[in-house]
C-alpha positions in Angstrom: -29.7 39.0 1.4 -30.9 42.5 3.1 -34.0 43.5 2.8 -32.5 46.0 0.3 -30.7 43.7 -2.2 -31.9 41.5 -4.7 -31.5 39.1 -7.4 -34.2 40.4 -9.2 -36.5 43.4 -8.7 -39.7 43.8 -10.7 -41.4 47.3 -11.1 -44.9 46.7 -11.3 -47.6 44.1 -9.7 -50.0 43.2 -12.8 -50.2 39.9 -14.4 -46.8 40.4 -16.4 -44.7 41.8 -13.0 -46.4 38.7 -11.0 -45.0 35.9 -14.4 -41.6 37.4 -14.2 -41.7 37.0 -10.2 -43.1 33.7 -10.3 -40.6 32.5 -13.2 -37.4 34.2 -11.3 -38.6 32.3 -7.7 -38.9 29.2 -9.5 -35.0 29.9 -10.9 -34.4 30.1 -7.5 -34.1 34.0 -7.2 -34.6 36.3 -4.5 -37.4 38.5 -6.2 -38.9 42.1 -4.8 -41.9 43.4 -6.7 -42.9 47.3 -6.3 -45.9 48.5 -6.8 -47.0 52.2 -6.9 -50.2 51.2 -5.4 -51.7 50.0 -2.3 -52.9 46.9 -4.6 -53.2 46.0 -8.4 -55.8 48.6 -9.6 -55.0 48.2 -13.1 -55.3 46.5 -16.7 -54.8 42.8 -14.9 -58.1 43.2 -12.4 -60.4 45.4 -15.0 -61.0 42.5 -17.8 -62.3 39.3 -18.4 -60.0 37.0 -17.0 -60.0 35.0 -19.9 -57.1 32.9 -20.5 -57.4 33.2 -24.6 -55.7 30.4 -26.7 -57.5 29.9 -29.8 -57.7 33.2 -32.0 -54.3 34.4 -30.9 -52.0 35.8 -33.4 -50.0 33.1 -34.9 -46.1 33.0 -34.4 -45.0 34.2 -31.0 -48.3 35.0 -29.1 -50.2 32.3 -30.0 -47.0 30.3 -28.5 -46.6 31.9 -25.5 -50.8 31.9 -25.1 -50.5 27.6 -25.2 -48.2 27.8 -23.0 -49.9 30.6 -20.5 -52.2 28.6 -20.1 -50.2 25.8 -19.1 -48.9 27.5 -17.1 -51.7 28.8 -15.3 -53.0 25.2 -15.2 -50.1 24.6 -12.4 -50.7 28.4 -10.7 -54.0 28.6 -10.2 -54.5 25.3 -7.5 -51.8 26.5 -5.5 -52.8 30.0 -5.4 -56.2 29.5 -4.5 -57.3 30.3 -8.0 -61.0 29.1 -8.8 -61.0 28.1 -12.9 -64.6 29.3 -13.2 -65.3 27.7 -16.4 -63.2 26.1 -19.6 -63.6 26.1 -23.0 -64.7 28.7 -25.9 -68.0 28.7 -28.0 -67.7 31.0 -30.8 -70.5 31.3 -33.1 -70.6 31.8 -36.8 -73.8 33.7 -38.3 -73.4 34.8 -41.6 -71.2 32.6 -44.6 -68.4 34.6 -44.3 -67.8 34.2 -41.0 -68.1 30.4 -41.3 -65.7 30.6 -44.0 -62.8 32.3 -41.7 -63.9 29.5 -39.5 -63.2 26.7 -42.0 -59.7 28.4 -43.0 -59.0 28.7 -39.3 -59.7 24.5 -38.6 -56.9 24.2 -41.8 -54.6 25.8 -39.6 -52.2 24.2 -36.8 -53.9 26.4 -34.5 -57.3 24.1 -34.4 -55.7 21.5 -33.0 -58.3 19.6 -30.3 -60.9 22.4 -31.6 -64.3 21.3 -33.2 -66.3 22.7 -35.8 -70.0 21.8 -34.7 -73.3 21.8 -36.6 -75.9 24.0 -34.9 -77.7 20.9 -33.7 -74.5 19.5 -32.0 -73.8 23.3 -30.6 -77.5 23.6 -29.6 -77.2 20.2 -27.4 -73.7 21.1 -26.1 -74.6 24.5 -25.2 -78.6 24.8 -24.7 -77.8 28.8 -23.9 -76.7 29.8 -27.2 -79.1 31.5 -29.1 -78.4 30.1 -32.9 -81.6 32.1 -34.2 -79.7 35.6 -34.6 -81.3 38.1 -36.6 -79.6 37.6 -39.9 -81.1 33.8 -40.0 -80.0 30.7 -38.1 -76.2 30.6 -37.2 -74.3 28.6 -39.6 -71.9 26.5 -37.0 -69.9 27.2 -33.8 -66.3 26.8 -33.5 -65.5 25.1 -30.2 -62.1 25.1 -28.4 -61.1 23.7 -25.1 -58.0 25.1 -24.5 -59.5 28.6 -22.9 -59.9 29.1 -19.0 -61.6 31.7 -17.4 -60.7 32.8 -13.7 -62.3 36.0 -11.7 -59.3 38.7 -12.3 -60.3 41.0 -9.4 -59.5 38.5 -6.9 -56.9 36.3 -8.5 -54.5 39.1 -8.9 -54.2 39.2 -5.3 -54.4 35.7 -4.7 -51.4 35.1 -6.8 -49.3 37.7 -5.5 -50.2 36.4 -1.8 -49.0 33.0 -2.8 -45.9 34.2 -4.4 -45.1 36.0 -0.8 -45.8 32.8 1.3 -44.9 30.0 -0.8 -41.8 31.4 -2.8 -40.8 34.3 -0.5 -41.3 37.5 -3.0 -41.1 40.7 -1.5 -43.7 43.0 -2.3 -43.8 46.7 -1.6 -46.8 48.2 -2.6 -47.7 51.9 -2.4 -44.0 53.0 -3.4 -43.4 54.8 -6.9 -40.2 53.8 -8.3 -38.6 57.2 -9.5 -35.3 55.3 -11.3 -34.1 52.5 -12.7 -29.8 52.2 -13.4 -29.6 48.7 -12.6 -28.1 47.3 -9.8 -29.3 50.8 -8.2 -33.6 51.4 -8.0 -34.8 54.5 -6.6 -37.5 54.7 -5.1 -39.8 57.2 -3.3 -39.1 55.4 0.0 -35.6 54.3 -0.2 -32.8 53.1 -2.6 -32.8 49.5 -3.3 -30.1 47.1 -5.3 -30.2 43.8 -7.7 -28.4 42.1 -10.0 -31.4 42.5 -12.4 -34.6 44.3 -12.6 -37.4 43.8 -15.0 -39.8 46.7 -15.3 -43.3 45.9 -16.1 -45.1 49.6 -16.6 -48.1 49.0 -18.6 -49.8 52.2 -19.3 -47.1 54.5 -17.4 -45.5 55.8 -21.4 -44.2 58.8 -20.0 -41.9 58.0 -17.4 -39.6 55.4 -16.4 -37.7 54.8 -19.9 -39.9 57.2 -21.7 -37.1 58.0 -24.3 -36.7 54.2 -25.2 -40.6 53.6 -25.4 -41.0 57.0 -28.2 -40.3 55.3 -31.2 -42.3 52.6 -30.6 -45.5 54.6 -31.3 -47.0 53.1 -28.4 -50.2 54.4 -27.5 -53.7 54.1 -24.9 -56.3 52.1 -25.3 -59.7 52.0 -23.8 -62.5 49.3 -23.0 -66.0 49.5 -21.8 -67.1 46.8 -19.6 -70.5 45.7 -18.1 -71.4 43.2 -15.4 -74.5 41.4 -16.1 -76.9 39.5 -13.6 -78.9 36.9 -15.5 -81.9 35.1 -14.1 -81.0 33.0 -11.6 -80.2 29.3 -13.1 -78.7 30.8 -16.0 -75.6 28.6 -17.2 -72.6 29.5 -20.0 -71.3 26.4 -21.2 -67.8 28.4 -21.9 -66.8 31.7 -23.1 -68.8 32.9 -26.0 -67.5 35.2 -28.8 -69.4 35.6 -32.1 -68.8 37.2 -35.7 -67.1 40.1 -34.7 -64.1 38.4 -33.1 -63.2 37.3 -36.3 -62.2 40.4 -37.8 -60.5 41.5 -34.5 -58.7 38.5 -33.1 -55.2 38.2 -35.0 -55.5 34.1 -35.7 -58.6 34.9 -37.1 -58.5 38.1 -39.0 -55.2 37.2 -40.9 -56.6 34.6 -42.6 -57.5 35.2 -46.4 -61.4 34.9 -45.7 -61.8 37.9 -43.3 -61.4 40.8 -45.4 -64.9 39.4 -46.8 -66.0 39.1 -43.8 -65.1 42.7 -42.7 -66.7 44.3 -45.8 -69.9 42.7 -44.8 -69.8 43.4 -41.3 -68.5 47.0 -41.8 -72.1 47.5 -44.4 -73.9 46.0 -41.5 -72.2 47.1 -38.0 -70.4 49.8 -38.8 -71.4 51.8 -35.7 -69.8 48.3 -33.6 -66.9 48.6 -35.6 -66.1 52.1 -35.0 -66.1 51.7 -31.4 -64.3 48.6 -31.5 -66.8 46.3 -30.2 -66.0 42.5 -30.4 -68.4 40.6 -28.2 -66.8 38.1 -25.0 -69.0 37.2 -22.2 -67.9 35.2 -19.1 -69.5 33.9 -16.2 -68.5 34.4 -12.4 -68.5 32.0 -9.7 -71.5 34.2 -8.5 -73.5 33.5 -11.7 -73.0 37.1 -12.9 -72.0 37.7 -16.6 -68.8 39.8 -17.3 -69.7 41.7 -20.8 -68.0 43.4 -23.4 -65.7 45.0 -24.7 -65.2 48.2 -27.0 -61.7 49.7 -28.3 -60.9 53.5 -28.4 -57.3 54.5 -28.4 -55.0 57.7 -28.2 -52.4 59.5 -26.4 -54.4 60.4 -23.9 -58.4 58.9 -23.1 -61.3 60.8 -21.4 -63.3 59.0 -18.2 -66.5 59.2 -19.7 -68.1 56.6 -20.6 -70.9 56.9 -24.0 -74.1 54.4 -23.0 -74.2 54.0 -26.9 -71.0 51.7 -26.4 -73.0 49.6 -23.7 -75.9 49.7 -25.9 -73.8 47.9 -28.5 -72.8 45.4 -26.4 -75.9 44.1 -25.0 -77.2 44.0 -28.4 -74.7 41.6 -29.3 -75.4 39.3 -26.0 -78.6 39.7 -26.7 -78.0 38.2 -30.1 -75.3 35.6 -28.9 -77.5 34.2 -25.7 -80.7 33.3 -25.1 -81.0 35.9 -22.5 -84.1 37.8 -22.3 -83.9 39.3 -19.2 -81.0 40.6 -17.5 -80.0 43.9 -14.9 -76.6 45.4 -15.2 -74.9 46.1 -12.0 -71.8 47.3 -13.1 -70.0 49.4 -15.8 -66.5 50.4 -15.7 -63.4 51.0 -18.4 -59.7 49.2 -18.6 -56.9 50.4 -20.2 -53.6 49.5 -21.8 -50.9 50.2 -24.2 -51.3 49.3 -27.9 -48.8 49.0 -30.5 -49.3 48.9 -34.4 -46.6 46.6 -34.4 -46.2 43.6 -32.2 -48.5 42.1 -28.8 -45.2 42.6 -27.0 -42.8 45.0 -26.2 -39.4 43.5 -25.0 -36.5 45.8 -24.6 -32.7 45.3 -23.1 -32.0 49.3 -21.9 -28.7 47.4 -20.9 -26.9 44.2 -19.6 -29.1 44.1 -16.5 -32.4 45.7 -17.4 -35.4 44.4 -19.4 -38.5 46.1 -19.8 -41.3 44.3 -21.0 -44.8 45.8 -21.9 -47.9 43.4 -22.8 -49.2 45.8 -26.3 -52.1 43.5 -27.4 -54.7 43.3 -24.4 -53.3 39.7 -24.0 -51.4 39.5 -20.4 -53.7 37.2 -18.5 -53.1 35.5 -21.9 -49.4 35.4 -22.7 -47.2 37.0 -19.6 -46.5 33.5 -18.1 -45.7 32.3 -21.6 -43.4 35.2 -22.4 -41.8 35.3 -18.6 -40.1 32.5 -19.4 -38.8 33.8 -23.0 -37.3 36.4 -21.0 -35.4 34.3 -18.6 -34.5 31.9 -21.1 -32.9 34.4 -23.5 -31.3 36.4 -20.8 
């Protein structure tokens, strides 16, 4: 083909744009990604590159999470993709939270997970801190199905690979201006394909603005903080703690949150208004990545409150036994959120799909839900 036709053109070069390139050069399709910028500068490089299985809303995104991270289990050698660290260590401090944690292990989600005693957990993971303020922690759920890679670099990594080893097209700094598939427009030139999936993320208000309205869609905001930890300092996984499990759908569905969240609304209330769940990682470098906080609307301010970081370090503070620390970095990430679903897939016609990540979960899911699009289509 040209260098101006296609099987398959993707708009956008995030972590969903890069699945649906990857599952159509796998089919055997001659795939161009555009991207408006010179690089991914987005949602997919400003988060924790945490490949999340366990606490995914059951059904569909749970699903698609299992098989993400599959998925990703088969990427991430090829690409050059370093899996920092495996496995998730969440810890329960109050009853209430251990008892969304016993419902949880009734579930088919638990399956390979562990419910430890705060003995096992403190030999298995000597850098918890299971002496939070509220008393000794009550048990830690561990799972081993989570994988953490460095986002800032494994975006580009994977859409390198994809150029050499399956022979995508990418043209980055171009701003597609139409899409009336087999025809994309383009600020640069007019390009053709037999399909085109358009993966826009945050950009609501232009290309098929009128089809994303009554979805209700809307921004949302995180505040994020690298953390540099004495040197030595170890994470045994990723750690979350009680206020994942009011926030996290696999979690917060079950009966034995809305307990929990009257308690922890009485006693973090101030967390809970910004949002705040607690998820740290470690990088190769030995640096933590902290966070996060949740602010949404139509349209969200650059400024970020040091009350929010405050928060956060609290909550590390209380999850790790970290007592010293220097923060080297703060910055905020954005994406769309829906009241409704974690994924927005739409058929405008025949030809066209566009498919928008609504839950935070791409690094998550968009490999998993990739090939739900292909397969239906």
């Amino acid at each position: 083909m040209s260098n101006t036709h296609f099987d398959l053109i993707v708009v956008g070069a995030g972590i969903v744009g890069l699945a649906h390139a990857y599952t159509a050069a796998r089919r055997g399709l001659n795939v161009c990604v555009i991207e408006k910028d010179a690089a991914c500068v987005g949602a997919s490089i400003r988060n924790f590159g945490f490949v999340t299985v366990t606490g995914q809303g059951a059904g569909d995104t749970w699903r698609r999470a299992r098989r993400a991270r599959e998925v990703w289990g088969e990427v991430a050698p090829q690409a050059g993709v370093e899996v920092v660290h495996q496995g998730l260590y969440l810890t329960a401090f109050r009853d209430k939270a251990l008892a969304v944690l016993e419902q949880f292990m009734d579930t088919e989600m638990a399956e390979g997970c562990e419910l430890l005693d705060v003995a096992e957990a403190a030999q298995r993971a000597p850098t918890l801190r299971l002496d939070g303020p509220e008393g000794p922690a009550r048990a830690v759920l561990y799972s081993p199905h989570e994988a953490r890679v460095e986002s800032r670099t494994a975006i580009g990594l994977l859409a390198a690979w994809l150029a050499e080893a399956h022979g995508v097209v990418f043209r980055f700094s171009e701003q597609v201006l139409e899409v009336a598939t087999p025809r994309v427009r383009t600020a640069r030139a007019t390009l053709h394909a037999e399909r085109v999936v358009a993966c826009t993320n945050i950009e609501l208000n232009g290309l098929f603005a009128e089809r994303l309205a009554p979805h209700r869609l809307q921004l949302c905001q995180l505040h994020m903080l690298r953390v540099q930890p004495p040197k030595g300092f170890k994470l045994p996984g990723s750690v979350m703690a009680d206020l994942s499990l009011v926030r996290y759908h696999g979690y917060s569905k079950l009966p034995a949150a809305q307990a929990l969240r009257a308690q922890l609304e009485a006693e973090e209330g101030g967390s809970l208004a910004h949002g705040i769940h607690l998820i740290v990682v470690q990088s190769a470098d030995g640096s933590l990545v902290v966070g996060d906080s949740h602010h949404y609307g139509p349209v969200l301010e650059p400024f970020a409150d040091t009350q929010v970081d405050a928060l956060m370090l609290r909550h590390m503070q209380q999850a790790l036994h970290l007592p010293d620390y220097t923060v080297t970095q703060r910055w905020v990430g954005t994406y769309p959120s829906s009241p409704d679903t974690d994924c927005l897939i739409d058929a405008p016609d025949d030809a066209t799909r566009l498919v928008i990540v609504t839950s935070g979960t791409g690094a998550s899911t968009a490999f998993g839900i990739a090939e739900e699009v292909f397969a239906g289509w």
